[in-house]
mmCIF file as gemmi writes it, N, C-alpha and C atoms, coordinates in Angstrom:
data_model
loop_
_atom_site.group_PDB
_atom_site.id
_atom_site.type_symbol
_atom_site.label_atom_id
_atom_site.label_alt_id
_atom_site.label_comp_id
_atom_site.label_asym_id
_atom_site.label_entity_id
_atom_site.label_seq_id
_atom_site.pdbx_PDB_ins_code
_atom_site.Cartn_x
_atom_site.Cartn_y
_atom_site.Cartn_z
_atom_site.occupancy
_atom_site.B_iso_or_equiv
_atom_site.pdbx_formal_charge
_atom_site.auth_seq_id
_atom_site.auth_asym_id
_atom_site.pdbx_PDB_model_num
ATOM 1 N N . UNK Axp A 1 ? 0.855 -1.175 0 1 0 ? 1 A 1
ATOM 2 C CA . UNK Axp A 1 ? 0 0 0 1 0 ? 1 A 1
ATOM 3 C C . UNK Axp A 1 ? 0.901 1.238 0 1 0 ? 1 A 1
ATOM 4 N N . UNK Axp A 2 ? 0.446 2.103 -0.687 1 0 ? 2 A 1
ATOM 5 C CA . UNK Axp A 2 ? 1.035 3.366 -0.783 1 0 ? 2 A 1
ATOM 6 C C . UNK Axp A 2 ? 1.471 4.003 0.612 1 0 ? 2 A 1
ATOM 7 N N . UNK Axp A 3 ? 1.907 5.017 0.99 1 0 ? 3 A 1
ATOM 8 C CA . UNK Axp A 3 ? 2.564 5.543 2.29 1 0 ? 3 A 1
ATOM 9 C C . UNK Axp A 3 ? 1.4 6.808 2.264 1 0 ? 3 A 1
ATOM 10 N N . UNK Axp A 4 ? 1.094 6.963 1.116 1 0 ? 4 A 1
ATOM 11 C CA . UNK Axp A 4 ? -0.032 8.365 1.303 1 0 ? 4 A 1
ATOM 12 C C . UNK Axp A 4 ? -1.174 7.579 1.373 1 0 ? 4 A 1
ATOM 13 N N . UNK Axp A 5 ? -1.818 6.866 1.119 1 0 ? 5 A 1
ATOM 14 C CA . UNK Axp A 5 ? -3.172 5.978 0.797 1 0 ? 5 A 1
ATOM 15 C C . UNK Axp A 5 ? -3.052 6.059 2.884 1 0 ? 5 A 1
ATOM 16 N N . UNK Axp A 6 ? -2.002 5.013 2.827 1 0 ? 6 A 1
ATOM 17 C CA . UNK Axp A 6 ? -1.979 4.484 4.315 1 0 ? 6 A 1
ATOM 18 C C . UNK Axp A 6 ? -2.183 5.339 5.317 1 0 ? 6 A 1
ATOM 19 N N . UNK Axp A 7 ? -1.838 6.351 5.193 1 0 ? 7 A 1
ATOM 20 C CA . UNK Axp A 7 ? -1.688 7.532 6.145 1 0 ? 7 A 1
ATOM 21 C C . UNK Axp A 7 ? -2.862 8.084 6.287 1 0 ? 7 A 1
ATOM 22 N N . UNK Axp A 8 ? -3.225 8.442 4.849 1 0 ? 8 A 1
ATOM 23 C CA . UNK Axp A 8 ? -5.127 8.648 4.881 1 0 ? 8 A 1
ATOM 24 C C . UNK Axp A 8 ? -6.092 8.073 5.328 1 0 ? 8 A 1
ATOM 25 N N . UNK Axp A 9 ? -5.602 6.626 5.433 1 0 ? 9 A 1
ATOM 26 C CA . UNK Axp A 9 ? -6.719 5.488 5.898 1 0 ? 9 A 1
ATOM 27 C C . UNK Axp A 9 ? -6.495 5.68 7.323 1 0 ? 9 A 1
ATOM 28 N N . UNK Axp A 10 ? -5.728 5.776 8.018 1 0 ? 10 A 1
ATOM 29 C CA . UNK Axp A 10 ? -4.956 5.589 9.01 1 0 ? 10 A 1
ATOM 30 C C . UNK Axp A 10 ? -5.997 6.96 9.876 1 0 ? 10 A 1
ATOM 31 N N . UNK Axp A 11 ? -5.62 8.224 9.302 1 0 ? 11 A 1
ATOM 32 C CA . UNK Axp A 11 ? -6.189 9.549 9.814 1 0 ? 11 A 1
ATOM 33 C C . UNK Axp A 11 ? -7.755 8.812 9.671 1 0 ? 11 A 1
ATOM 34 N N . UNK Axp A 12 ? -8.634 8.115 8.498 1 0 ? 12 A 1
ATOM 35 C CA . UNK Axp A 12 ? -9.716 8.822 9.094 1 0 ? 12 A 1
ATOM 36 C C . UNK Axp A 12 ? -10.419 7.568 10.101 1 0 ? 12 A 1
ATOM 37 N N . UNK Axp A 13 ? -9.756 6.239 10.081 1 0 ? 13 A 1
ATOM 38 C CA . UNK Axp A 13 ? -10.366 5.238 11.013 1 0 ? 13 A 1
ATOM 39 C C . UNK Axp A 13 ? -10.293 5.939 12.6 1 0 ? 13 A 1
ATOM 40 N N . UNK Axp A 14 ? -8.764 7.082 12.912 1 0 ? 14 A 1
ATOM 41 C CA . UNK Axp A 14 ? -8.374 6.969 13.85 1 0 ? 14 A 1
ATOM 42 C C . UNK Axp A 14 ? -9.253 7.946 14.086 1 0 ? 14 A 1
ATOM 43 N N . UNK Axp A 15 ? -9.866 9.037 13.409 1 0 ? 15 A 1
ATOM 44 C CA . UNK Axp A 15 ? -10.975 10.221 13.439 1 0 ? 15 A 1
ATOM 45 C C . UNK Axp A 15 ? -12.414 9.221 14.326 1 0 ? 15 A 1
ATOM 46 N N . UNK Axp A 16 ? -12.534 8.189 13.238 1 0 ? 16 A 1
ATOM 47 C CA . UNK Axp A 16 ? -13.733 7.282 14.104 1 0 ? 16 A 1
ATOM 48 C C . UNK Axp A 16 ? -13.426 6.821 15.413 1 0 ? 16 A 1
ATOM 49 N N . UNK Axp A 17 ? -12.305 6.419 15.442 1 0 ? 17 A 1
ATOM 50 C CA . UNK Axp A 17 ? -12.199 5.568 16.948 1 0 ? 17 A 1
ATOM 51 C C . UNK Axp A 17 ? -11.956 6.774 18.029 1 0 ? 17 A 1
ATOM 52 N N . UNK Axp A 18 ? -11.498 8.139 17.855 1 0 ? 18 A 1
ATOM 53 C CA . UNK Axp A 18 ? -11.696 8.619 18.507 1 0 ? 18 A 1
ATOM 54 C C . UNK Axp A 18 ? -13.086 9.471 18.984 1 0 ? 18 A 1
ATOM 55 N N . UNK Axp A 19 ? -14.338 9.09 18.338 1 0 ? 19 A 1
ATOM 56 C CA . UNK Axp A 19 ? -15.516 9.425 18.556 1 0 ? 19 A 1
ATOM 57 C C . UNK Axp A 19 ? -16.487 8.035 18.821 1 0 ? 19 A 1
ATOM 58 N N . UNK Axp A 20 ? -16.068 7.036 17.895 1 0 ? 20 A 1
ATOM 59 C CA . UNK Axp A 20 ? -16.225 5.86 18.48 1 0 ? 20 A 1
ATOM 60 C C . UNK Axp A 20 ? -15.527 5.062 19.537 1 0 ? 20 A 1
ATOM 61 N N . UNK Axp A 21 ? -15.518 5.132 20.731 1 0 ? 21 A 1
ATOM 62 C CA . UNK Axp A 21 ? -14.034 4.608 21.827 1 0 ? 21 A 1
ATOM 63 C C . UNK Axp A 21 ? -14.728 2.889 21.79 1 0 ? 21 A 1
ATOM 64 N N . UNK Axp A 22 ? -16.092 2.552 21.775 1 0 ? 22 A 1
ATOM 65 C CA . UNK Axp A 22 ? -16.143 1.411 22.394 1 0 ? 22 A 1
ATOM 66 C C . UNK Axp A 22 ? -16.077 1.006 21.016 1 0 ? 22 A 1
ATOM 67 N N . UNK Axp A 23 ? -15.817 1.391 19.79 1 0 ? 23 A 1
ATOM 68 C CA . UNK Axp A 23 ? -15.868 0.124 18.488 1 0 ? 23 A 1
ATOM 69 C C . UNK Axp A 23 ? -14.795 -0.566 18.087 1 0 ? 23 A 1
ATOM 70 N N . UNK Axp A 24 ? -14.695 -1.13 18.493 1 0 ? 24 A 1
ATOM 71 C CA . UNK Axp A 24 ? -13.375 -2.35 18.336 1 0 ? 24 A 1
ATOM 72 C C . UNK Axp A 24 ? -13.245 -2.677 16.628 1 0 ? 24 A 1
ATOM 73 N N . UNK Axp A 25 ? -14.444 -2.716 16.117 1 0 ? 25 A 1
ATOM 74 C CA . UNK Axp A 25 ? -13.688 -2.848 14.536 1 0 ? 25 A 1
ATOM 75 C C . UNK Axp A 25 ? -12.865 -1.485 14.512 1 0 ? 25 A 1
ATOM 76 N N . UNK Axp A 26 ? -13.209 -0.505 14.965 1 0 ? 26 A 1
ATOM 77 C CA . UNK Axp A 26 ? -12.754 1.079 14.551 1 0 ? 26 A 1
ATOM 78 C C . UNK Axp A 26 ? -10.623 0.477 14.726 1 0 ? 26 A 1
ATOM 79 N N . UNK Axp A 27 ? -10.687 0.513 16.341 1 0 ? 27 A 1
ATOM 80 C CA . UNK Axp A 27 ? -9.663 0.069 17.155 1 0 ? 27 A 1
ATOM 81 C C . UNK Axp A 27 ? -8.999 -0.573 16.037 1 0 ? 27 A 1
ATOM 82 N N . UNK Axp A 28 ? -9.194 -2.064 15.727 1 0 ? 28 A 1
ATOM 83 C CA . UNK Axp A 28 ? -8.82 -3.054 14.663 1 0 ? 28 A 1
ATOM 84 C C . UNK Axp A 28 ? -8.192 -2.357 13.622 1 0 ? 28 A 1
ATOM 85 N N . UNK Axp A 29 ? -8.895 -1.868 13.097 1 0 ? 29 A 1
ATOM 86 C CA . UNK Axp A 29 ? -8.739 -1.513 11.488 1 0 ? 29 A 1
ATOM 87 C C . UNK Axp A 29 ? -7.669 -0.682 11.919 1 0 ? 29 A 1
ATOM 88 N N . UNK Axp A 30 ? -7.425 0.776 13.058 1 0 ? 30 A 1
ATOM 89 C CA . UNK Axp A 30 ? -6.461 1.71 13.084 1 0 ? 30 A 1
ATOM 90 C C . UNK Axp A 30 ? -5.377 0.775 13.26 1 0 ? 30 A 1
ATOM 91 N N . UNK Axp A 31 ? -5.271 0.273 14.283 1 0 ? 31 A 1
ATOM 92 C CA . UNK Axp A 31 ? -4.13 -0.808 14.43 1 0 ? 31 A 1
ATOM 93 C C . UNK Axp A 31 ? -3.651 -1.003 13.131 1 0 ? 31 A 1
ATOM 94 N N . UNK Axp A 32 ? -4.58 -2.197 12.46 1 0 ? 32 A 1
ATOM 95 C CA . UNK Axp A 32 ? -4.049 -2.218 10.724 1 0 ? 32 A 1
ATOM 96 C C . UNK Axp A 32 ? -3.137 -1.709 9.756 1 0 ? 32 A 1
ATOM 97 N N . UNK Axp A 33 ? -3.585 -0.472 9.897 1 0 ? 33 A 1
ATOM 98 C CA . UNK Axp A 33 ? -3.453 0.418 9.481 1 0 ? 33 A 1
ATOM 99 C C . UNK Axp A 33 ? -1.963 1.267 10.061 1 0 ? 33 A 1
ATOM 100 N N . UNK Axp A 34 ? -2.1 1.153 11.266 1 0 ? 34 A 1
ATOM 101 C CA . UNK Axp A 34 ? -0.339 1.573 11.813 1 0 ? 34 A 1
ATOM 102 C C . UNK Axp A 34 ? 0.489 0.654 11.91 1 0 ? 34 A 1
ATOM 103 N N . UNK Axp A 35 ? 0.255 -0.423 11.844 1 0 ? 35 A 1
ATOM 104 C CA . UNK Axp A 35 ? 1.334 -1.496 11.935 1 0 ? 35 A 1
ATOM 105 C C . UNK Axp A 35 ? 1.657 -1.391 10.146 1 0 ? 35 A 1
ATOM 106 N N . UNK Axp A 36 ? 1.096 -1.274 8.75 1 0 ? 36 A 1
ATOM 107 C CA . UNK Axp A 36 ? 1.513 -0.813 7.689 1 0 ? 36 A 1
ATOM 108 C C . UNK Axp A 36 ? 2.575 0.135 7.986 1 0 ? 36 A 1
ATOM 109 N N . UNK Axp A 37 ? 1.908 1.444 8.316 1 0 ? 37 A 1
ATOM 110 C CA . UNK Axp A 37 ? 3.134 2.911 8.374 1 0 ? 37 A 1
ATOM 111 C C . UNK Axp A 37 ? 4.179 2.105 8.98 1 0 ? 37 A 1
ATOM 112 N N . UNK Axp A 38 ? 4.054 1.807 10.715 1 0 ? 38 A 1
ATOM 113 C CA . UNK Axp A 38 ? 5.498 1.159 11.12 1 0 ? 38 A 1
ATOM 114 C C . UNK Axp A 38 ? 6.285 0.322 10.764 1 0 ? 38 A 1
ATOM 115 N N . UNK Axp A 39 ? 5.596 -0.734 9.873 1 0 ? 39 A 1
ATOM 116 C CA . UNK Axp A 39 ? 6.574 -2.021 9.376 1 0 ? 39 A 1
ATOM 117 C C . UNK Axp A 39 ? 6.961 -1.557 7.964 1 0 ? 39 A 1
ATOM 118 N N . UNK Axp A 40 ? 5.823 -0.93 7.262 1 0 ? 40 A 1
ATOM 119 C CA . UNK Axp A 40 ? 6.536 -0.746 5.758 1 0 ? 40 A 1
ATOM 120 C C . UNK Axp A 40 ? 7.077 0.198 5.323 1 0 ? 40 A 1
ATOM 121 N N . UNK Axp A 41 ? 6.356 1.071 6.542 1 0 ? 41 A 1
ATOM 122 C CA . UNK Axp A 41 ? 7.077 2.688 5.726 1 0 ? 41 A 1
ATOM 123 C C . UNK Axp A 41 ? 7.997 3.521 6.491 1 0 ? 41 A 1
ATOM 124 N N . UNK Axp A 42 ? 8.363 2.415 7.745 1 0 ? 42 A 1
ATOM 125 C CA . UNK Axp A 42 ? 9.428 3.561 8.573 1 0 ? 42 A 1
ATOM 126 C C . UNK Axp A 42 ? 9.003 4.607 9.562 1 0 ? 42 A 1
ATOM 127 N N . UNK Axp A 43 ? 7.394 4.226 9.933 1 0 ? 43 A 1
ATOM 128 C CA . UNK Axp A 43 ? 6.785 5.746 10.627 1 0 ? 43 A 1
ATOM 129 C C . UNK Axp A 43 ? 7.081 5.642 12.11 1 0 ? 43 A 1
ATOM 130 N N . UNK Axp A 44 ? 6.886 6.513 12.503 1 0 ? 44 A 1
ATOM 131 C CA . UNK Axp A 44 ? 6.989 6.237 14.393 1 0 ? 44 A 1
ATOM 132 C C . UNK Axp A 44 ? 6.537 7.323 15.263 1 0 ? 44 A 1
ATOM 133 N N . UNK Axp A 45 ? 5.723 7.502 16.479 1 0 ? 45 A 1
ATOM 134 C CA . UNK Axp A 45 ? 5.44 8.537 16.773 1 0 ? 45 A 1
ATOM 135 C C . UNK Axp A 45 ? 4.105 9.062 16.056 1 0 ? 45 A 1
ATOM 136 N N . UNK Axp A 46 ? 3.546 8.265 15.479 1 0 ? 46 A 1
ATOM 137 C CA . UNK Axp A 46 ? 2.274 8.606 14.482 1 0 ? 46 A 1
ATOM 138 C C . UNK Axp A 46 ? 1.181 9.486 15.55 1 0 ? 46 A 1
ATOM 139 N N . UNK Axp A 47 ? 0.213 10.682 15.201 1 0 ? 47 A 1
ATOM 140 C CA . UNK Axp A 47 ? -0.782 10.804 16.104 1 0 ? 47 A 1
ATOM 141 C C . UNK Axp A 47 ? -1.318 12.098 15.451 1 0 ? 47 A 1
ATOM 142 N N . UNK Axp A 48 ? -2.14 12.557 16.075 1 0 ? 48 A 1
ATOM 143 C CA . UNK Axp A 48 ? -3.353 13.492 15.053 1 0 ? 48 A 1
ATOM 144 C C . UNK Axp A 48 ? -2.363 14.995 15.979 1 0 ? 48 A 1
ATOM 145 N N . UNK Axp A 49 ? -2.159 15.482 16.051 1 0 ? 49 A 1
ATOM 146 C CA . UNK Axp A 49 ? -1.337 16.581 16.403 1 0 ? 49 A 1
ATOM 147 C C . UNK Axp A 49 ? -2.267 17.921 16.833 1 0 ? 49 A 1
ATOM 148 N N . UNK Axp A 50 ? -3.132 18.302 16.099 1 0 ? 50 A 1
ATOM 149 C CA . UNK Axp A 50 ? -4.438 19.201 16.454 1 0 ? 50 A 1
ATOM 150 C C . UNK Axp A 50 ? -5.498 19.368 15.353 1 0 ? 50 A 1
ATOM 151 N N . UNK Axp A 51 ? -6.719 20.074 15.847 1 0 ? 51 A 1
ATOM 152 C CA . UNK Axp A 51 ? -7.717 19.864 14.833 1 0 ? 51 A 1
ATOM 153 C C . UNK Axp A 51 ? -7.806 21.422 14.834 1 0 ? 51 A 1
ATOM 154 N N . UNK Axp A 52 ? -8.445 21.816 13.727 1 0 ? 52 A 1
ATOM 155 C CA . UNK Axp A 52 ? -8.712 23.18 13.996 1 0 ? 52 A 1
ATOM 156 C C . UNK Axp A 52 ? -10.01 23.779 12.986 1 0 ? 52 A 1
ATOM 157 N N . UNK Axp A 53 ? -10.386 24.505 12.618 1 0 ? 53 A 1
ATOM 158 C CA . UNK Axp A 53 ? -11.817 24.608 12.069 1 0 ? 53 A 1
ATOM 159 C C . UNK Axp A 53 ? -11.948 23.871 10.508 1 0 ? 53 A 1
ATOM 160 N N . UNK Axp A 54 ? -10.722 23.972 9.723 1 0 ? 54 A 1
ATOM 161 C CA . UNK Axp A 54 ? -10.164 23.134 8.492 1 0 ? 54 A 1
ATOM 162 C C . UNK Axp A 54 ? -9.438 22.492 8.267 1 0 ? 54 A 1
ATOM 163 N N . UNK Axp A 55 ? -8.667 22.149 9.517 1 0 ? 55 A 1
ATOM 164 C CA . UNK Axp A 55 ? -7.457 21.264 8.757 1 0 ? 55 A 1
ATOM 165 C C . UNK Axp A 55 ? -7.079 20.503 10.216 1 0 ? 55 A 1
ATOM 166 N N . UNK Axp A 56 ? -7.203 19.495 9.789 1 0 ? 56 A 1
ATOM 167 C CA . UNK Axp A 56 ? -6.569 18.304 10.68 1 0 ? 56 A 1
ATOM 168 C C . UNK Axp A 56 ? -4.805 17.74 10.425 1 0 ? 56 A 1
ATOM 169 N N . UNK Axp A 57 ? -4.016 17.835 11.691 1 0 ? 57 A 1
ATOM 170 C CA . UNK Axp A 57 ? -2.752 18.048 11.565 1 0 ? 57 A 1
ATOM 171 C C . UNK Axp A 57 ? -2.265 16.79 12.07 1 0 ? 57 A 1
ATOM 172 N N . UNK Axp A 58 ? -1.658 15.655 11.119 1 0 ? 58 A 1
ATOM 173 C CA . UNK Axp A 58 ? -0.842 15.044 11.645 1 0 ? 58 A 1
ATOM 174 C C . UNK Axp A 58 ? 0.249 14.423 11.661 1 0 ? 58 A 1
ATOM 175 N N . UNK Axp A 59 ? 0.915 14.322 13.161 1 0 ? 59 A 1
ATOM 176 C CA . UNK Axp A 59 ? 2.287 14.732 13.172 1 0 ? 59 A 1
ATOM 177 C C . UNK Axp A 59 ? 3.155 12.991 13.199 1 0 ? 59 A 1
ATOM 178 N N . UNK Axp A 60 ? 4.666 12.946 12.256 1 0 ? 60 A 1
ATOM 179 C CA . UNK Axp A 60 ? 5.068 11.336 12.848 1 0 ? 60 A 1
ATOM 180 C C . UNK Axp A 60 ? 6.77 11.784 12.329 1 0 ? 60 A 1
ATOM 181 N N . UNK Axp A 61 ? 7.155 10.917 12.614 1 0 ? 61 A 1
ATOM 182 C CA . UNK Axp A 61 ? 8.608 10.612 12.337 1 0 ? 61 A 1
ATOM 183 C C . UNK Axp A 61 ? 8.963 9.655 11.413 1 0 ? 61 A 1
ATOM 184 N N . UNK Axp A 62 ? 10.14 10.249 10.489 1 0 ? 62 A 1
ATOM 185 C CA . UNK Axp A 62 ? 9.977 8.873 9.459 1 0 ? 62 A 1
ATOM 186 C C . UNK Axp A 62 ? 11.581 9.171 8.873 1 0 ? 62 A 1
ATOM 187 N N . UNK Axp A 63 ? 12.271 8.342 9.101 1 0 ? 63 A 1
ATOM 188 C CA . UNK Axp A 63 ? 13.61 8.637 8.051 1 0 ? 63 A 1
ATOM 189 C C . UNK Axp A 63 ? 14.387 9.325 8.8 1 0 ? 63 A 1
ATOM 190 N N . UNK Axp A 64 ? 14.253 9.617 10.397 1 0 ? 64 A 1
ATOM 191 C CA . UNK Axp A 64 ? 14.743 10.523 11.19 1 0 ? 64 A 1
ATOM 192 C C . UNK Axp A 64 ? 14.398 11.539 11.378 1 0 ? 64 A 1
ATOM 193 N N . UNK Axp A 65 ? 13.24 12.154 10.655 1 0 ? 65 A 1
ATOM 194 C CA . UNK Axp A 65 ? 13.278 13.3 10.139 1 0 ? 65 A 1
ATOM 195 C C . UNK Axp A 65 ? 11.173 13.394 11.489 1 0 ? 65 A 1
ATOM 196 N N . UNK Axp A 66 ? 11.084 14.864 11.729 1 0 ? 66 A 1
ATOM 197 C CA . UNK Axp A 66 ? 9.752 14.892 12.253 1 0 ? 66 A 1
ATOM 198 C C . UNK Axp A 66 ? 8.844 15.634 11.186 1 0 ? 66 A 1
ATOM 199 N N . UNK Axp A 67 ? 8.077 15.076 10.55 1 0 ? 67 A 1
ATOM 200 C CA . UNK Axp A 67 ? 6.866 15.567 9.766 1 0 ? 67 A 1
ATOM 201 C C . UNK Axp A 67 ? 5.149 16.256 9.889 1 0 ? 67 A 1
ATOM 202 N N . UNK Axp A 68 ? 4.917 16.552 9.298 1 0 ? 68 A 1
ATOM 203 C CA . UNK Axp A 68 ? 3.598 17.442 9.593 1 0 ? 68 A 1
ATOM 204 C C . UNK Axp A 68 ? 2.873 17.269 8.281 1 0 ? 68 A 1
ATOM 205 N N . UNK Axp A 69 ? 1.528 16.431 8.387 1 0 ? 69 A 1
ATOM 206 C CA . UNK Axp A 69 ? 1.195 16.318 7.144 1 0 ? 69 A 1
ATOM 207 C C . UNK Axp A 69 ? -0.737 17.187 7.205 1 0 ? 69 A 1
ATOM 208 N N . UNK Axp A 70 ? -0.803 17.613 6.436 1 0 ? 70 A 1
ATOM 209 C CA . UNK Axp A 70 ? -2.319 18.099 6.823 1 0 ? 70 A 1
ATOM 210 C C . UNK Axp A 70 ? -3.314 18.191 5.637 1 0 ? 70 A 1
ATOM 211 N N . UNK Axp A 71 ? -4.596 17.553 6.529 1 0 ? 71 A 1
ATOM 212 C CA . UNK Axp A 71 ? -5.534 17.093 5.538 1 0 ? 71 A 1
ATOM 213 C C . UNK Axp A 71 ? -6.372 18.248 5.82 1 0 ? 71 A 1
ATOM 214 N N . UNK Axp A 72 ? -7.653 18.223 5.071 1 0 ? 72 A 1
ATOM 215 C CA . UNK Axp A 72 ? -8.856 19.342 5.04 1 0 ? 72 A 1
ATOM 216 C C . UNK Axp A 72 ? -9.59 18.564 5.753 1 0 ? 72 A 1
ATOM 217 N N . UNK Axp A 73 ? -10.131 18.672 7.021 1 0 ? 73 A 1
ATOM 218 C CA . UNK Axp A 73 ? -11.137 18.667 7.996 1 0 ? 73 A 1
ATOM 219 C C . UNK Axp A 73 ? -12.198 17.704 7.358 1 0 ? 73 A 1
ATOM 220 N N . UNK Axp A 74 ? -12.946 18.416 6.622 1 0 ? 74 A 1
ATOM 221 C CA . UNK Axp A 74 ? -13.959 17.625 5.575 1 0 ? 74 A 1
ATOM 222 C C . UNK Axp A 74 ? -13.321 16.559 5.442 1 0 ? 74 A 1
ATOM 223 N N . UNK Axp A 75 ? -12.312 16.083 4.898 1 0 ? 75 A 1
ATOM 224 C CA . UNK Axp A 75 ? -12.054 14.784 4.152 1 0 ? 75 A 1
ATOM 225 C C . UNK Axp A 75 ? -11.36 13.404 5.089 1 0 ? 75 A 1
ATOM 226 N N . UNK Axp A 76 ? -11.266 14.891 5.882 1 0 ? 76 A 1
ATOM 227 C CA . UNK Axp A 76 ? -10.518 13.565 7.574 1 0 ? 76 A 1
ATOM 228 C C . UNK Axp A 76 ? -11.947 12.852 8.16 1 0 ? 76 A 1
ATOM 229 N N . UNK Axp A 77 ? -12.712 13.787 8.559 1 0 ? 77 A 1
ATOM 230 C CA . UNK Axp A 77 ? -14.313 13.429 8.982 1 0 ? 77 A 1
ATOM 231 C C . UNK Axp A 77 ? -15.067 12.252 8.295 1 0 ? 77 A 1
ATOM 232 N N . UNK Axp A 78 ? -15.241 12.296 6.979 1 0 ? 78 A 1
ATOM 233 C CA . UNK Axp A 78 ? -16.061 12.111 5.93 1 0 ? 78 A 1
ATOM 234 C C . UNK Axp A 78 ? -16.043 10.694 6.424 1 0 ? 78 A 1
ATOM 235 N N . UNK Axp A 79 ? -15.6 9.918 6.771 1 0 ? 79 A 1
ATOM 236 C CA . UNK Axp A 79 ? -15.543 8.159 7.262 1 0 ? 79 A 1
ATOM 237 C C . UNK Axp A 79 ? -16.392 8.498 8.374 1 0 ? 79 A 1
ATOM 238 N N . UNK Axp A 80 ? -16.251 9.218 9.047 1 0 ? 80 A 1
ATOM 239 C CA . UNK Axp A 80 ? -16.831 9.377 10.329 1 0 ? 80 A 1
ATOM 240 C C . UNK Axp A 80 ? -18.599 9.583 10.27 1 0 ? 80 A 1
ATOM 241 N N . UNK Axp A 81 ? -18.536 10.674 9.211 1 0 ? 81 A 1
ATOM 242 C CA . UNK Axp A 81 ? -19.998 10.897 8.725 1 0 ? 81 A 1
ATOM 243 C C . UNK Axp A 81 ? -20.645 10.066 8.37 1 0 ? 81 A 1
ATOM 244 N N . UNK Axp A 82 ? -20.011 9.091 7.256 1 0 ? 82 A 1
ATOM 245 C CA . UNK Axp A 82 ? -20.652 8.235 6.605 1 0 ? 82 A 1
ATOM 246 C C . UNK Axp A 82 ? -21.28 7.022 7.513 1 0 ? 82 A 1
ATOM 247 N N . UNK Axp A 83 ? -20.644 6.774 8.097 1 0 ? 83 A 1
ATOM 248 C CA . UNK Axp A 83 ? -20.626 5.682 9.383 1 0 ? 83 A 1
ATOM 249 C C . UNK Axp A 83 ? -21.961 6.279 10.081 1 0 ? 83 A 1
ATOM 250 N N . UNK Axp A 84 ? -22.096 7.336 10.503 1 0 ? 84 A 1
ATOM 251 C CA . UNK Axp A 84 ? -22.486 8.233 11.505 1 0 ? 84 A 1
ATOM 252 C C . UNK Axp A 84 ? -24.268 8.425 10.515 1 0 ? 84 A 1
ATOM 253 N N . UNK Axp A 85 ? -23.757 8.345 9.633 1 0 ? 85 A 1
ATOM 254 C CA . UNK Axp A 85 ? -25.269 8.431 8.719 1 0 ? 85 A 1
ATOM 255 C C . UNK Axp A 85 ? -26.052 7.417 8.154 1 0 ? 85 A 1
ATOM 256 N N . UNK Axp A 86 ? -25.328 6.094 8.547 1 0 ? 86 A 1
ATOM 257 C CA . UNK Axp A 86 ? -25.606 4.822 7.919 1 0 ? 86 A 1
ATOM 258 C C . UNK Axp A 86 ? -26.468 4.031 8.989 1 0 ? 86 A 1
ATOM 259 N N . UNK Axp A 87 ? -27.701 3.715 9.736 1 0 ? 87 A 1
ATOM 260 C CA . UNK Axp A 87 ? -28.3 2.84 10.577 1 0 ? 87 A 1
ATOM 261 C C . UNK Axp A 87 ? -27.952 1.855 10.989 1 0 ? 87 A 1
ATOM 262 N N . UNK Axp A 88 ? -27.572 1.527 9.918 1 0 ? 88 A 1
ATOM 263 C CA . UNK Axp A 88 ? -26.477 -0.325 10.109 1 0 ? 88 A 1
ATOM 264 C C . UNK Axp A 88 ? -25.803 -0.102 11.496 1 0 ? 88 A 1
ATOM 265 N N . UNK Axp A 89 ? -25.493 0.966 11.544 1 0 ? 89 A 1
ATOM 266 C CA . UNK Axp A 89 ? -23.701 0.391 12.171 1 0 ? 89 A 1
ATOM 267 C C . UNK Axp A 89 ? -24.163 1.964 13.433 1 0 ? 89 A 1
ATOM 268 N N . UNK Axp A 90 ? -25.402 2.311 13.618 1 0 ? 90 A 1
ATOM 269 C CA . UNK Axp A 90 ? -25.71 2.525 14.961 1 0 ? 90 A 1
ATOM 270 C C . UNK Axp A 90 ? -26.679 2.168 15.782 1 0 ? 90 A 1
């Protein structure tokens, strides 16, 4: 998997599990999802860094180096919504 795909997937499961705490698929899947960044891509220190009215900030280490990557609010959420709008799965 790509290192940008992963990172994206990564931000928005971890967006759910932090509004979802008791959903263990949420939990699961982030896990998944960071054990990729750490085993394939070198990441460490991974974590959402701050939110702010547009842009969700997050911060990791990779190559030695400390990074800052930032998504648009909307598009970090949007898993969250969808979930959040679907009956199934409340």
């Amino acid at each position: 998997m790509r290192f940008e795909d992963a990172l994206f997937n990564w931000l928005q499961i971890r967006v759910v599990e932090n509004e979802r705490q008791t959903d263990q698929a949420a939990a699961d899947t982030r896990a998944f999802f960071e054990q990729i960044l750490v085993e394939d891509h070198g990441v460490a220190n991974l974590h959402i860094e701050r939110i702010d009215d547009t842009m969700i900030y997050v911060r990791y280490e990779r190559e030695g180096h400390s990074k800052l990557q930032m998504y648009p609010r909307e598009s970090g959420e949007q898993l969250l919504r969808d979930i959040n709008s679907n009956p199934k799965y409340n």
